[in-house]
N, C-alpha and C positions, 0 to 999 in steps of 0.2 A: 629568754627575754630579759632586758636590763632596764632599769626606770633611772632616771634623773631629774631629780627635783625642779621643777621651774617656776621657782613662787615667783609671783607678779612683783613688779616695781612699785611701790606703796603709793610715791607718790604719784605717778602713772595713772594708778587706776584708781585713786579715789578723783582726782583731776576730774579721769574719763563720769564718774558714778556723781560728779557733779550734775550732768546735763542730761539727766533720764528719764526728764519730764515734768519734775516738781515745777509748779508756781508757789510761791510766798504763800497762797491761802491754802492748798493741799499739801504743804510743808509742815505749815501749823498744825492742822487737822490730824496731820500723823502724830504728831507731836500727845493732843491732846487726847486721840484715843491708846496712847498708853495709860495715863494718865486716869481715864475711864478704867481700864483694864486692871489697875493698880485698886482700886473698889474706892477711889476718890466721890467725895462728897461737894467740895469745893475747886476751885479751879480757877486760877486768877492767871492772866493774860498781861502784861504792859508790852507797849512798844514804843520806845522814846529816840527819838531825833537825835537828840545831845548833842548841838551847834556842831552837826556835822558826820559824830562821830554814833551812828545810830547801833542800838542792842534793843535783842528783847530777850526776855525773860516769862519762863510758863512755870508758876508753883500749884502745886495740888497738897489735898493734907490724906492723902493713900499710903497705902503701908508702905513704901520707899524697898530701898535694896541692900543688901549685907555688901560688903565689901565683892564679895566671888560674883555676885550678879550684880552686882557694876563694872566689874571687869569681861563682865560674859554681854552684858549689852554693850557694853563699847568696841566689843568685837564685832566685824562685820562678818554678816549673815550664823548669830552665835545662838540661833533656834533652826531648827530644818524645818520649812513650808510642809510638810510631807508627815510630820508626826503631828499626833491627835491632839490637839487643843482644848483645855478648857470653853464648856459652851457658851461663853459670854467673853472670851478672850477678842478682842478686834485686831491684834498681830494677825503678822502670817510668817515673812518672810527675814526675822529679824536684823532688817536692814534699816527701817522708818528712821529709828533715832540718829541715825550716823547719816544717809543721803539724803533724809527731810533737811537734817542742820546745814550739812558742807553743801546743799544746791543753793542754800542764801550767806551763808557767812562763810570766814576760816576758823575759827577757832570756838569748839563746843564744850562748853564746863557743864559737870554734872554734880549737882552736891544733893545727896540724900541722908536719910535717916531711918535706921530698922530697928526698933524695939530700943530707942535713944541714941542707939550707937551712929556717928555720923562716920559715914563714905565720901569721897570728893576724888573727882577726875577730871582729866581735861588732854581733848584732842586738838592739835595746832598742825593747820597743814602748812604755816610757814616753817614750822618746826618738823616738822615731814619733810617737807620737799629739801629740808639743810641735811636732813639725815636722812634718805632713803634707801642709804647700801646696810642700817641698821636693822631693816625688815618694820614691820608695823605696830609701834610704840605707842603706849598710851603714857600719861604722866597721874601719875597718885600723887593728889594731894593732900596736906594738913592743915591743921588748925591753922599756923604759921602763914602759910600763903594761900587763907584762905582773907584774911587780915590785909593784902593786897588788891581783893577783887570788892571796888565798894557799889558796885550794881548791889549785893547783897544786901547794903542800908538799905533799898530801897522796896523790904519785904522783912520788916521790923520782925515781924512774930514769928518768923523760921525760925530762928537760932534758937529762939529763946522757948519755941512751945517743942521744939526734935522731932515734929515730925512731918513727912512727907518728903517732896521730893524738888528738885528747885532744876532746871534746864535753861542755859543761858547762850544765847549768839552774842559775839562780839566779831568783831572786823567783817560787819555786813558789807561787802565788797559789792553784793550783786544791784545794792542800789545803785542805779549806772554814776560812777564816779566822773564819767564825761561830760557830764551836765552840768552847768552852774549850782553851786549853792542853794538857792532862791527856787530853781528848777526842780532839785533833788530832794528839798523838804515839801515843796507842792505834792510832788510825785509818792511819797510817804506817807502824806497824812490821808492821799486819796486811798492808797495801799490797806489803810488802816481801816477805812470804810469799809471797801471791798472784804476786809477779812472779814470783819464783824458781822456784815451781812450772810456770807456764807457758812460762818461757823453757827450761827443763829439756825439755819435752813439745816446743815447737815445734821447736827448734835439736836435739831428740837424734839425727839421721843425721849431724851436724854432731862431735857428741861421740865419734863412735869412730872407725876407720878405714872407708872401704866404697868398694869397687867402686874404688883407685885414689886417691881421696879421704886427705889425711890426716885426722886427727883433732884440730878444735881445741878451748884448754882456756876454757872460761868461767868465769870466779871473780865470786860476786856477797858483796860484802861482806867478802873474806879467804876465802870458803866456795866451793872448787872445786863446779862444778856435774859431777855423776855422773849417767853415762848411765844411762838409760831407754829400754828398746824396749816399744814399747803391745801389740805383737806376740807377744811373749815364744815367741820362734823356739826358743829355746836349753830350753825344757820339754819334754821326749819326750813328754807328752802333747798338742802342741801338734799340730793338723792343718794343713798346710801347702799348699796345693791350687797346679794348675799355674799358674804364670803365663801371662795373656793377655795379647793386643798389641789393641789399639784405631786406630783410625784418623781423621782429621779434617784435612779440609786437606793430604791426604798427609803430616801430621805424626804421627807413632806416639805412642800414649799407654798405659804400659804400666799393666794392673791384676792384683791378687795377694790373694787370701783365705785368711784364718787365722783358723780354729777354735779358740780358748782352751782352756786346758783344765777342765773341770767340778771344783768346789770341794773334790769329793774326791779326785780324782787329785792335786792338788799341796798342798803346806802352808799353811796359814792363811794368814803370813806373806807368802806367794808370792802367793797370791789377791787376798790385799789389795793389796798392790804393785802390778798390772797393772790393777788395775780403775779407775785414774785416777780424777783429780777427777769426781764427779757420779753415780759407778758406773756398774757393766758396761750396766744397763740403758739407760742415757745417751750411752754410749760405743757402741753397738754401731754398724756401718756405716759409709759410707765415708770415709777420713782421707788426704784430698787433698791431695801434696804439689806446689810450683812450684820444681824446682829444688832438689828435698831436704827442700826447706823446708815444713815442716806450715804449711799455710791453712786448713782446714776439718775437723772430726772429729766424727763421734758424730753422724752427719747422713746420711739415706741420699737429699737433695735432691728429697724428695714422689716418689721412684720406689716407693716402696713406704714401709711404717709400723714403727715400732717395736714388736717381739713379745719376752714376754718367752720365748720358746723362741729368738728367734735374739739374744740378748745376747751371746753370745759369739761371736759372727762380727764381723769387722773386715776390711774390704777397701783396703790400699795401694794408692790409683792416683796411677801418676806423670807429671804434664806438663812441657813447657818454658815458658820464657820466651817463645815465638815465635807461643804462642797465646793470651795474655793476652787479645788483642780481640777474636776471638771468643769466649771462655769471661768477657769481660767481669771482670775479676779487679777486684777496687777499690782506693781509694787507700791504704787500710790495710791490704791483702794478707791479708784475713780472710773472704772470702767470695768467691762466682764464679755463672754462671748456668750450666748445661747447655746447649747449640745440642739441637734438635730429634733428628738426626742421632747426634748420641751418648748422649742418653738411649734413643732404638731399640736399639744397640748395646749401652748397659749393661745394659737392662731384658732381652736375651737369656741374659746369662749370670748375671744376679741369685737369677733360679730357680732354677738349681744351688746357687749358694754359701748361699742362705737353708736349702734343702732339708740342704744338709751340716749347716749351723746347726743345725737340729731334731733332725737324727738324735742328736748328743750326748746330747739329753734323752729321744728316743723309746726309744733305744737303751737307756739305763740303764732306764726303768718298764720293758721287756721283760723286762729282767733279773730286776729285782727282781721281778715278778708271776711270771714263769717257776717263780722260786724257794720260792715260796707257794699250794701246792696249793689250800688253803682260807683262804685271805683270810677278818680282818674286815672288811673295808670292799672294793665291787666298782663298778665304775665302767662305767657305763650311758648310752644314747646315745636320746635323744627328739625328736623335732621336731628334729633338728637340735643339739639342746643335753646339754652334757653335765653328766650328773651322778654323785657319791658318795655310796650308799648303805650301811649295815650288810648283812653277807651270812646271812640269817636261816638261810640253810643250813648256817653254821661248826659243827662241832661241838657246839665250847664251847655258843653259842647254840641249841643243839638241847638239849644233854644240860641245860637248863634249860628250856625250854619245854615239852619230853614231859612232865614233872612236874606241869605247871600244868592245874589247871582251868578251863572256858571263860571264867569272869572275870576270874581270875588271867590267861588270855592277852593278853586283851583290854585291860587296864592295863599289862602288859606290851611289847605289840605302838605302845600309843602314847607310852610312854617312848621306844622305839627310832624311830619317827616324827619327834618330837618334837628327839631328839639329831639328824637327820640334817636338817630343815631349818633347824637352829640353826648347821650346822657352819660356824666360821667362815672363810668363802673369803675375803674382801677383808682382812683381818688375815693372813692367811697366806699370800695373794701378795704384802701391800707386805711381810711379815718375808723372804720367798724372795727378792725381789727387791732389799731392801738390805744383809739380813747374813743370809746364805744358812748360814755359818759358824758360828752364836749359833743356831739352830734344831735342837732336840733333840725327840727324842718321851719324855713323863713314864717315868721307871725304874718297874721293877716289883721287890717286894721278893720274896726267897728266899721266902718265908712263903708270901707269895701266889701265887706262881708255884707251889709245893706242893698249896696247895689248889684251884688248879685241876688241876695233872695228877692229882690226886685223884678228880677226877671223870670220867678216864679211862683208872683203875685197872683195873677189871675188862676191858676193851677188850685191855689187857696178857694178863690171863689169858686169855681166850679165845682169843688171837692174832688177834684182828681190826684188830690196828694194833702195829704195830713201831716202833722209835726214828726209823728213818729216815721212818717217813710221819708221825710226832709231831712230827719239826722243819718240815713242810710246813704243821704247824698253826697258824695263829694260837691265841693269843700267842708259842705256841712258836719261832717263825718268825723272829720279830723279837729274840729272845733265847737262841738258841741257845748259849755258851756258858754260862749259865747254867744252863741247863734240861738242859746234859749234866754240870755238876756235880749238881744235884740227883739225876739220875738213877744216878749213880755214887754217891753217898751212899746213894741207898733198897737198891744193890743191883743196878739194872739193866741 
């Protein structure tokens, strides 16, 4: 047998290894957990417009690289996915720094520092694609044409403290250039939110201290990035359930579920806070972390479906890095597949934590039905299916129907027909399910609320109904302090 070399077209295939999935924020993200990786304490971000001509720039102050491994990261794929990692390494595939950068920009400069000594490189894929019959070049740089690139002024204390590591995009192309001016710095500065928001969410076990862990600072734009736990452990209304151990490959994989707390137990403010981009409903299930590091959330991987009764369940499972190939993790550390084996495993204890899930919601309608003797509205069970009815037996609605003649009932009986299959269910679950918060039931006035206990005035005198079986009444139920000033005004 005979072989023949067929190294790829350079510029060919980094073109192709531009479109492999990255978006701008999981570009970053790669970015920064080298950066992480590197044993970085600090971590500063900029992303600048420049009337048109947009760069960014990510500095760390982490042990940077000697010249050999800055030529060996600028190599594509210059670590095998398949050899053992350090247990805290968030690499895999050593691809991140080369098709995180060329999926947003052309041209990637690296300048580092290893025990003061400075390294500097730089990939151009317009200078690639001029030379692709030269095979796959990188350019070393010096001090000299380093004196060229003044993004650098704009991170004063590299040069001058030596160390860490400095990664720079320029000829961000992928900001759509078809757009107007005006359109395309809109489009940026939203870009800029979007990142901040998610680098906040992935990186936040990273943001505080934990388990041994220091706590590193991220600043995107001059703006320290403030931790966030999706968890929100630190609510006393927060169910905390035990944590489980998992197994695979005799590798441990530990999981942990947390019950949020219901929109009335904590403040608005606090509600909204925790319910992340997309809402609770979006959010609910589980947020796989590799290594600390949020990969997946608001995804319960087809083991089961999104309910809006278990939104507020969130389950942390934690892996290593040493499982990566079997959980198939990808090249943008944004997704993973389950092995057979451990969805068995998960799907055992899913039942529990979804069933906690429910209780939240089951628990309170007990409450609240407990507390209302006579209900207007009663919730009835057919074929399977449930429904909410008017309860013709309420008082209220009696002490109006006794009165009626059999025509008068009969036009009556199909008003209240009439309202109960008008009631609006799918407007009231998507408002329960987006702003739980902003959902009131219409106030009732002093006046009215008078003329109905009016009509259970004599009920008073005869003693066939006292205060306490009056606030059991609908409407009285629903407005009890109201209905116990009124009653303290008539006298009662």
């Amino acid at each position: 047998m005979q072989y023949k070399d067929i190294n790829p077209n350079p510029a060919a295939l980094l073109s192709s290894l531009r479109d492999i999935g990255y978006n701008v924020e999981t570009a970053i993200e790669d970015l920064i957990d080298n950066s992480i990786t590197a044993k970085s304490s600090r971590i500063e971000v900029q992303m600048i417009w420049n009337s048109g001509k947009p760069w960014m720039g990510i500095l760390d102050d982490g042990k940077g690289m000697s010249n050999d491994d800055l030529v060996k990261a600028m190599t594509l794929a210059g670590n095998n996915p398949l050899h053992q990692r350090d247990k805290d390494d968030l690499g895999r595939f050593g691809l991140g720094l080369k098709t995180a950068s060329f999926s947003q920009c052309k041209e990637l400069t690296v300048i580092t520092f290893n025990e003061g000594n400075l390294s500097a490189a730089i990939i151009d894929l317009v200078e690639v694609e001029r030379n692709s019959d030269k095979g796959f070049r990188v350019g070393i740089l010096d001090k000299s044409d380093l004196e060229s690139i003044s993004i650098i002024e704009e991170f004063p204390e590299f040069l001058s403290t030596k160390k860490g590591t400095l990664v720079l995009w320029q000829n961000m192309d992928r900001v759509d250039s078809f757009d107007k001016s005006q359109s395309r710095e809109k489009k940026f500065n939203s870009m800029k939110s979007s990142i901040k928001s998610r680098v906040q969410l992935t990186f936040h076990r990273f943001l505080k201290y934990e388990s041994g862990y220091p706590a590193i600072q991220i600043i995107f734009n001059n703006d320290t990035i403030k931790h966030l736990d999706p968890f929100n452990k630190k609510a006393t209304a927060t169910a905390e359930l035990p944590q489980l151990t998992l197994k695979l490959e005799s590798k441990k994989i530990r999981a942990q579920a947390f019950i949020l707390p219901h929109h009335s137990k904590v403040s608005e403010e606090e509600y909204k806070k925790h319910e992340l981009p997309g809402g609770y409903f979006m959010n609910q299930g589980l947020f796989v972390y590799r290594n600390r590091r949020l990969i997946a959330r608001g995804t319960w991987l087809r083991l089961t479906h999104r309910s809006e009764l278990t939104k507020l369940v969130r389950v942390r499972v934690d892996i290593p890095n040493s499982l990566d190939d079997l959980l198939r993790v990808n090249v943008m550390k944004s997704n993973l597949i389950l092995p057979e084996t451990l969805k068995d495993q998960l799907n055992n204890i899913l039942e529990q934590i979804r069933d906690a899930g429910v209780q939240v919601y089951r628990k309170r309608a007990k409450r609240v039905i407990s507390e209302v003797s006579d209900p207007m509205w009663i919730r009835n069970t057919r074929d399977g299916k449930i429904f909410y009815e008017i309860n013709q037996d309420n008082r209220l609605v009696t002490s109006i129907t006794d009165d009626l003649n059999d025509i008068q009932f009969d036009k009556f009986s199909i008003l209240i027909r009439s309202l109960e299959c008008c009631f609006p269910t799918m407007p009231l679950f998507n408002d329960l399910a987006n702003n739980p918060s902003d959902l009131e039931q219409p106030s009732i006035s002093n006046d009215e609320l008078t003329r109905i206990f009016n009509l259970f005035k004599s009920d008073f005198v005869s003693n066939d109904l006292d205060i306490n079986s009056l606030l059991k009444i609908e409407p009285f139920a629903s407005n009890k302090s109201q209905t116990k000033k009124i009653l303290n005004d008539l006298g009662i």
